[in-house]
N, C-alpha and C positions, 0 to 999 in steps of 0.2 A: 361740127366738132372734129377734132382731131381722130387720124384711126388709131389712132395708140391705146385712147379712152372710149368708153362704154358708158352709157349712162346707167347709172346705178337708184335713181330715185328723182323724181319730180317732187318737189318741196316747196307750197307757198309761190309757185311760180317759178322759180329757182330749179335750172337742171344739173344733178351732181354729175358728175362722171369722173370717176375711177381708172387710171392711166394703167394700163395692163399689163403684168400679171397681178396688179397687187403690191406683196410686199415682196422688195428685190434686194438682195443682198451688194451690198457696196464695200468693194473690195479695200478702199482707204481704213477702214474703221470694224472693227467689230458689230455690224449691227444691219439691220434692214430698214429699208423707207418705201412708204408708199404716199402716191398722190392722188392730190381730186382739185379737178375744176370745177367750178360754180359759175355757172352762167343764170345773165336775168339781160330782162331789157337792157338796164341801164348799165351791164358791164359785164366784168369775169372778176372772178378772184382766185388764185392758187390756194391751196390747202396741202401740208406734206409733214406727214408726220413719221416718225422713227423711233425705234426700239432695241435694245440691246440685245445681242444674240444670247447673250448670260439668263436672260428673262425664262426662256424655252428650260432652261435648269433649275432657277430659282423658283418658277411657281407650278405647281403640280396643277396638271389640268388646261398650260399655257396652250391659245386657241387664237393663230393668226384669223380667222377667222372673225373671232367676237374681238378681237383690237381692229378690224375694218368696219364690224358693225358699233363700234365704241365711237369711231372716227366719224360718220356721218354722222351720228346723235350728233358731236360736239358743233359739225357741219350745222346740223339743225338749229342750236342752239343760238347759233350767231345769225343765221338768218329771222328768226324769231324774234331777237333781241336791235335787229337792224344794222348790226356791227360791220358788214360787207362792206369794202371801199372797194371802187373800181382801181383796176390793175394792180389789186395789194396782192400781197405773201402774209401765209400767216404760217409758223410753225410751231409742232410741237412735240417731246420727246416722251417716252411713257418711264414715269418715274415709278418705283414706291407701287404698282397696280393702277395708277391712271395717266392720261394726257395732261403733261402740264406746257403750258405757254412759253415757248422760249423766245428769244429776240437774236436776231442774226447768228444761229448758229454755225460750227464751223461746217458742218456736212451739208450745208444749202447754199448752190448759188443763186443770187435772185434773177430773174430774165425778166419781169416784169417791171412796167416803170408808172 
């Protein structure tokens, strides 16, 4: 794997890994992103979700932390459900208190094909 990433959890066979520090602040936008690679046999897939820096003020108790442990659950979910395509992107934004799905947002560019 990359040294950028850590692995964070064996899953099902599926190794996560977590691109380090976590979540990073990107200076385009108000908000942080963090990523995870999913590796298996049969492939990789990106995983890159992001949050708005307003979050840290709107919710009392806000915990980068438990939004990375939120983010492998959802990691988990897909792998569970078989949802993993080789060389995809998946992303997703934290609305409202959770991860929802977005589709080519503007703060990701895709590298994978």
């Amino acid at each position: 794997m990359l040294p950028t990433h850590r692995l964070v959890r064996t899953y099902r066979g599926h190794e996560i890994y977590l691109r380090q520090p976590g979540f990073e602040f990107t200076p385009v936008m108000l908000g942080k992103v963090a990523s995870y690679l999913v590796a298996w046999a049969e492939g990789l897939t990106a995983f890159a979700f992001m949050y708005p820096l307003l979050a840290q003020v709107d919710e009392p108790g806000f915990s980068e932390e438990r939004l990375l442990e939120r983010a492998v659950e959802l990691i988990e979910l897909w792998i569970e459900e078989d949802r993993l395509q080789n060389r995809s992107e998946v992303t997703f934004e934290y609305r409202g208190g959770a991860f929802v799905e977005v589709t080519d947002p503007r703060w990701w560019v895709k590298v994978l094909w």
